[in-house]
C-alpha positions as CSV (number, residue, x, y, z in Angstrom):
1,X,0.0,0.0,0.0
2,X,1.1,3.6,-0.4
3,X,2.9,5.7,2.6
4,X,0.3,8.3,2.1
5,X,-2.6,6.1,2.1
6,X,-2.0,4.4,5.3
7,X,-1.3,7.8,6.6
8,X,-4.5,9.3,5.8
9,X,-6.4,6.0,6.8
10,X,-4.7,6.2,10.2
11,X,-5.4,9.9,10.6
12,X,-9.0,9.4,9.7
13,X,-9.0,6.5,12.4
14,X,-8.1,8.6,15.2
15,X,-10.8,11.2,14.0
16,X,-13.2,9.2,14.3
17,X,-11.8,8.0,17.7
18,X,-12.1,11.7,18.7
19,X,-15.1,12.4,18.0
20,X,-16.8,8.8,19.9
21,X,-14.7,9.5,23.0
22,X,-16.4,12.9,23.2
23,X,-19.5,11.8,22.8
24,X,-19.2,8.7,24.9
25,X,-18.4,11.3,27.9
26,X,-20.8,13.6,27.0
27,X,-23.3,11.2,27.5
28,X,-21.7,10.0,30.7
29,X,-21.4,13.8,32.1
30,X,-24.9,13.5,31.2
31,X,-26.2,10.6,33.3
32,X,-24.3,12.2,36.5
33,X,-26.3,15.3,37.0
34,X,-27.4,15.6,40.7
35,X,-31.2,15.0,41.2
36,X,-33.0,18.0,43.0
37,X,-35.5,16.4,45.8
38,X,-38.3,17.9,47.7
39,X,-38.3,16.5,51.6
40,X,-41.6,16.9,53.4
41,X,-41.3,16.2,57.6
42,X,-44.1,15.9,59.1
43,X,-45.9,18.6,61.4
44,X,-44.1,18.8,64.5
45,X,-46.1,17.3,67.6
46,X,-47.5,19.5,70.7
47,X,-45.2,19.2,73.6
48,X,-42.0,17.5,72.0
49,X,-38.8,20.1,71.3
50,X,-37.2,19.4,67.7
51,X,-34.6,17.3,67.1
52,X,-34.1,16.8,70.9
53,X,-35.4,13.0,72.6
């Protein structure tokens, strides 16, 4: 095969390398977003101090 060939099949490989590794993190970075979450307590009873037993 020609020098120039297997040079530009090579550099064409490691494009296309690139460019899955980017998205393949992208879609990790993705995935790894922290989750917002609403807590309800409950009503505090009459007679009892908070967070003190």
């Amino acid at each position: 095969m020609d020098t120039h060939l297997m040079i530009g099949i090579a550099v064409m490989m490691g494009l296309i390398g690139i460019a899955a590794s980017r998205d393949l993190l992208r879609m990790r970075r993705t995935q790894l977003q922290p989750v917002t979450l609403r807590v309800q307590r409950p009503a505090d009873r009459v007679g009892h101090s908070r967070g003190l037993r």
